[in-house]
C-alpha positions in Angstrom: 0.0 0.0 0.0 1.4 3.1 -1.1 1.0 6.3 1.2 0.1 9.1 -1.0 -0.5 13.1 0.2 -2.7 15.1 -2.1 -1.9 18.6 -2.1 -4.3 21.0 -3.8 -6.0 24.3 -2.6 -8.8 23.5 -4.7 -11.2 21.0 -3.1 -13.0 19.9 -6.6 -9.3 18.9 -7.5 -8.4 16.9 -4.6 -11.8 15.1 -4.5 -11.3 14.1 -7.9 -7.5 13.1 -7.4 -8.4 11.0 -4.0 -11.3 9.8 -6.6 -8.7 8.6 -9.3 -6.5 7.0 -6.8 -8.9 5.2 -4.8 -10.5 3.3 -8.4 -6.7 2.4 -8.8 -6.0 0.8 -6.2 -3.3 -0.2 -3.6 -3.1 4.0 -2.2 -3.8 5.1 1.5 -5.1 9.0 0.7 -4.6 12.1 3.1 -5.2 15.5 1.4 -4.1 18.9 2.8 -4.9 22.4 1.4 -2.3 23.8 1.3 2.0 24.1 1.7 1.5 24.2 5.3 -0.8 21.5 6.1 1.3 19.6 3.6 4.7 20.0 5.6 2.3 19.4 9.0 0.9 15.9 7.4 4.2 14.7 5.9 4.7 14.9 9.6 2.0 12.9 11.0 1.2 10.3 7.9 5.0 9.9 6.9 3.4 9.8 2.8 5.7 7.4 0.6 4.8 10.4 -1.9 3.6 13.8 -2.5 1.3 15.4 -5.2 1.8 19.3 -4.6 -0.1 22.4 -6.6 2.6 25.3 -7.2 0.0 28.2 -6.6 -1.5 27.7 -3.0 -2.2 30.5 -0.1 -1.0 30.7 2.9 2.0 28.5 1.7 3.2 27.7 -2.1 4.3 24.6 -3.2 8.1 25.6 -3.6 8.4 26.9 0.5 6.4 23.4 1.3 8.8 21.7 -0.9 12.3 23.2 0.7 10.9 22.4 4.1 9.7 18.8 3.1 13.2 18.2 2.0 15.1 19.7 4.8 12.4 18.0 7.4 12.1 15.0 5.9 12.8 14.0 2.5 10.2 12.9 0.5 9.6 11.6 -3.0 7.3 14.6 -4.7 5.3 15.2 -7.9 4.4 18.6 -8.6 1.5 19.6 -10.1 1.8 22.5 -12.3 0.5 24.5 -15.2 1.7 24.7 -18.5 2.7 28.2 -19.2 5.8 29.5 -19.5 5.8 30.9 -15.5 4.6 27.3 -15.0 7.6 25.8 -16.3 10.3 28.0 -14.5 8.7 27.0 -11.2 8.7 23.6 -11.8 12.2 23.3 -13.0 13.2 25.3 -9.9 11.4 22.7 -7.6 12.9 19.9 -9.7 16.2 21.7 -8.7 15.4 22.0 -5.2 14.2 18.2 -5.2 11.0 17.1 -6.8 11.0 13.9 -8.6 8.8 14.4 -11.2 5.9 16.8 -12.2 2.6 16.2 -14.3 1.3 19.1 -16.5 -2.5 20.3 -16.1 -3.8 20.4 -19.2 -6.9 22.8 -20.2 -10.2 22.1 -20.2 -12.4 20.7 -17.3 -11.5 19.3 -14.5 -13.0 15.8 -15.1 -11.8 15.7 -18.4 -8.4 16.9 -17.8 -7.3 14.2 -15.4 -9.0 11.8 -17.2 -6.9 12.7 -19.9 -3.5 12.2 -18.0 -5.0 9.6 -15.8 -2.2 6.9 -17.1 0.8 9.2 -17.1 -0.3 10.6 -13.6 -0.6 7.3 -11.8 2.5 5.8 -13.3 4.6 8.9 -12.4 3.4 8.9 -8.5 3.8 5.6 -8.2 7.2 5.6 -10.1 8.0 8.6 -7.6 7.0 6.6 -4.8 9.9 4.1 -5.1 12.3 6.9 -6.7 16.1 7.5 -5.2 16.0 11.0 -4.0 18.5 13.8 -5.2 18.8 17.2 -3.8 20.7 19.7 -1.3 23.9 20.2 -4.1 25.2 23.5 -4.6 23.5 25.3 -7.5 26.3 25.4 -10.0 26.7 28.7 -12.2 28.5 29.0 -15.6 31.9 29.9 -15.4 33.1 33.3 -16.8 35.0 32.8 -20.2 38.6 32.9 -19.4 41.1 35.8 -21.0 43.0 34.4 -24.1 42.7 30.6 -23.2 45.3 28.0 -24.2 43.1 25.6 -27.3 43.8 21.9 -26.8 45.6 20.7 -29.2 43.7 19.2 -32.0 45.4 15.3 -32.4 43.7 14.9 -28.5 40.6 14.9 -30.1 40.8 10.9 -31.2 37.4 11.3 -33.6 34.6 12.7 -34.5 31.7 11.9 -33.0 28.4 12.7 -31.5 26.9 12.3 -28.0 23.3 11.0 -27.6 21.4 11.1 -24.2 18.2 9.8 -23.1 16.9 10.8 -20.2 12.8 11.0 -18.6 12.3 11.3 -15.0 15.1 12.8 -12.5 16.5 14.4 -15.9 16.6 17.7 -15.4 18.5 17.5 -12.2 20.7 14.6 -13.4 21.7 17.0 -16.8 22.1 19.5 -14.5 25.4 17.4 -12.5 26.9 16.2 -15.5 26.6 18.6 -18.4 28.8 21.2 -16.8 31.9 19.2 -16.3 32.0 19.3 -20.4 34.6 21.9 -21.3 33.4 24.6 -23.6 35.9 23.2 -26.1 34.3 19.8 -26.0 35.0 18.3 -29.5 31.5 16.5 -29.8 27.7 18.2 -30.4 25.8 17.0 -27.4 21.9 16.0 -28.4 19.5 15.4 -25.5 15.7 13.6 -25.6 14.3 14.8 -22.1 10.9 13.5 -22.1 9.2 16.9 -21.2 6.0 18.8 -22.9 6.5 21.8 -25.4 6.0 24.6 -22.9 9.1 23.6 -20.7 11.9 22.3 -23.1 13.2 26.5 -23.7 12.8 27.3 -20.2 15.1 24.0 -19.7 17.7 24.4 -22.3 17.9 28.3 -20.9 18.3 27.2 -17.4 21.5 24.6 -18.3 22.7 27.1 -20.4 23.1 29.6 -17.1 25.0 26.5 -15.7 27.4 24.9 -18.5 30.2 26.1 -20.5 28.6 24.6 -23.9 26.3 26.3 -25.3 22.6 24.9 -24.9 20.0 25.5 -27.2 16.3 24.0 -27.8 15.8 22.7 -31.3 12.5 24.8 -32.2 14.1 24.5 -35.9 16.4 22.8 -38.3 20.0 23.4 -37.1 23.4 22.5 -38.0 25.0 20.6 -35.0 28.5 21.9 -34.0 30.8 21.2 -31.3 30.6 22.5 -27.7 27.1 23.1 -28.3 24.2 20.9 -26.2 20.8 20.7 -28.1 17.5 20.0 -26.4 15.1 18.4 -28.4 11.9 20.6 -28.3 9.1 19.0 -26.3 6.1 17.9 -28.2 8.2 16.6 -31.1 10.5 14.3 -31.6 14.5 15.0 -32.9 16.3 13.4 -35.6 19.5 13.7 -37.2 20.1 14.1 -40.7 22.3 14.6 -43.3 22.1 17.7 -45.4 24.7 18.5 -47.8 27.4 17.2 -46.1 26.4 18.5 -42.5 24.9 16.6 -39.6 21.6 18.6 -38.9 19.4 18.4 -35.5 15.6 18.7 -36.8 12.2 18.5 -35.0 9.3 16.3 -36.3 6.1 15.9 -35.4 5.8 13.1 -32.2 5.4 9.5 -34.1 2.5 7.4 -32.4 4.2 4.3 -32.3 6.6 5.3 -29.2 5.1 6.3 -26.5 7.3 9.0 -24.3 8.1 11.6 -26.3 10.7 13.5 -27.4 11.5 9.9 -28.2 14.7 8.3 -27.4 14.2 5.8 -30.0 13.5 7.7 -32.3 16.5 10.1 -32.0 18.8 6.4 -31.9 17.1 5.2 -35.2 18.2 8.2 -37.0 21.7 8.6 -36.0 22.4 4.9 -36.7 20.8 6.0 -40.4 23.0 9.2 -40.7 26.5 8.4 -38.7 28.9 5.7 -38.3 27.9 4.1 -35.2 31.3 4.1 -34.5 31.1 8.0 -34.3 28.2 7.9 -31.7 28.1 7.4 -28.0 24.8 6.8 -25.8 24.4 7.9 -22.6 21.2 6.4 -21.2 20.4 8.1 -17.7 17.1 8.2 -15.4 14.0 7.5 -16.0 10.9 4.7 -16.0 10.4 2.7 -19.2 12.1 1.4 -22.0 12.6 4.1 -24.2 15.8 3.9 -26.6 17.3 0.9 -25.5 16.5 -1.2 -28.0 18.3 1.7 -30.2 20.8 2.5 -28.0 21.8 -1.4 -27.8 22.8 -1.5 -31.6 24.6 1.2 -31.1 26.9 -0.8 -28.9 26.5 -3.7 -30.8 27.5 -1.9 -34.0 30.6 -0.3 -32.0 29.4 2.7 -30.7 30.0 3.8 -27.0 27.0 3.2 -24.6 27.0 4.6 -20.7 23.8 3.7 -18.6 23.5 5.6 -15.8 23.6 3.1 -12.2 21.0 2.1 -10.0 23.5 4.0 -7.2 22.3 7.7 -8.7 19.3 7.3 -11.0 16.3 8.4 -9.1 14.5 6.2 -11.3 16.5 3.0 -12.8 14.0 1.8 -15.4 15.7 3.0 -18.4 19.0 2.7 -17.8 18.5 -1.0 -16.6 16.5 -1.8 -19.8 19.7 -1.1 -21.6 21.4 -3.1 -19.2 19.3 -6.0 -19.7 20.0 -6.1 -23.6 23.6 -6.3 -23.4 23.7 -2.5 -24.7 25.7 -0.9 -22.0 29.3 -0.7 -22.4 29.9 1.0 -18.8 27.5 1.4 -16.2 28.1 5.0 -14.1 27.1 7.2 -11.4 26.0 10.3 -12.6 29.4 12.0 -11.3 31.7 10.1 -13.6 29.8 10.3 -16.6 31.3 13.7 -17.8 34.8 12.3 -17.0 34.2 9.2 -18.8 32.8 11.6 -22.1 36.1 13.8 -22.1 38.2 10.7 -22.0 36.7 9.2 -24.9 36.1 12.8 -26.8 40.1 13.9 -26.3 41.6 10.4 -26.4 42.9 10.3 -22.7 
């Protein structure tokens, strides 16, 4: 029986979350109204995991959050709007230590959450099991430094490009290895975060604050170059293609036969159609499912390089241990030695 806490000013909403989870099964319910009678029942009913609004009075969801963690750390799904404000506040309480975070979609209330009904109980109950990450330092981007020394070019062994798949836990986990790439990283960086359209810019601005490469949604067709990170743009899927000669990074509409999107899979399938997999290296990280590691196993079985992120750091293990399971991963990392592992193979050390 999982203990869940349903946080919502709005009493139509919690009555029709409690509602939801009850016809589901297997969940003990306690709802509060708000941030304080959240941090004052995570006391009492010790949840397994939270749901929490953003916008509540008397306390918000981000000062509930910061004293759930510090109190007593708790596996929490946020539930927030999505609007551009919407998505800065929820990457800020991913930062401070959320797990995950469903979107509320328009429309009515009975219709909305039966529309995310799936996604929302496999999150929370995802959540409820995840391996909790939070209380680093926030990390900002370095200033440039005056008239730096380039590495010289034979360190860089080959070309190459860098995949990663990541869903829930992502934007944390991105956020601990992306800026230990040096701005002079040889290799463009492509990223599937499973995350809707309204938060992928907000995202991609946010590790750009915090890295040395340049990070940039995909909201376009673009040339990939090195020292640059592209975020595939939520509510589409990525490919790589060649065009003339160059490697491009373009959005497509979200194919129906995968079911997280941007898709992992999808972004695999297309390198292995446009590179040598020889030139490619996977880096599967957090998240529940399945997606990519069918395509991020023939990368390694085709040569490539494949890292899945261990079960010691991923707040969620499902993807990275599908990968595992086929035979597709190479190494298998904590999120700290990923980056190291990436400059080796990108400079030849």
């Amino acid at each position: 029986m999982i203990r869940l806490l349903i946080v919502d000013d709005s009493a139509l909403v919690r009555t029709q979350l409690a509602q939801l989870f009850t016809e589901e099964g297997g969940f003990e319910i306690r709802q509060a109204r708000n941030g304080a009678e959240a941090v004052e029942e995570v006391r009492a009913f010790r949840p397994d995991v939270v749901t929490l609004d953003i916008n509540m009075p008397q306390m918000d969801g981000l000062t509930a959050l910061s004293l759930i963690m510090t109190e007593r750390p708790t596996p929490v799904v946020m539930v927030s709007s999505l609007t551009e404000r919407g998505a800065l506040v929820t990457l800020e309480a991913l930062h401070l230590g959320a797990v995950d975070y469903i979107a509320k979609p328009g429309g009515t209330i009975s219709r909305s959450f039966g529309d995310i009904r799936r996604e929302l109980v496999s999150k929370v109950r995802a959540a409820a099991g995840a391996r909790l990450r939070y209380g680093e330092p926030v990390r900002v981007r370095p200033a440039p430094a005056p008239a730096p020394t380039p590495r010289p070019a034979l360190r860089v062994r080959r070309r190459g490009v860098v995949l990663i798949g990541v869903s829930t836990g992502g934007p944390k986990t991105l956020e601990d290895i992306l800026p230990d790439l040096p701005a002079d990283f040889p290799w463009p960086v492509v990223i599937a975060q499973h995350m809707p359209a309204a938060f992928t810019r907000s995202f991609a601005e946010r590790l750009n604050k915090v890295c040395p490469l340049t990070v940039i949604e995909v909201a376009a067709p673009v040339a990939i170059e090195p020292g640059t990170a592209y975020v595939a743009k939520g509510g589409a899927d990525l490919v790589l293609a060649d065009r003339g000669g160059r490697l491009y990074a373009i959005p497509k509409p979200e194919n129906p036969a995968h079911a997280w999107h941007p898709s992992v899979e999808v972004l695999a399938r297309s390198a292995l159609q446009h590179c040598p997999a020889q030139t490619l290296t996977a880096v599967m990280l957090t998240g529940m499912g399945n997606d990519g590691a069918d395509g991020f196993a023939e990368i390694h079985r085709r040569g490539g390089h494949t890292i899945a992120e261990s079960a010691d750091t991923a707040v969620v293990h499902g993807m990275p241990r599908e990968l595992i399971a086929r035979d597709g991963a190479e190494m298998v990392l904590p999120a700290q030695k990923i980056a190291e592992q990436l400059n080796r193979w990108a400079f030849g050390g």
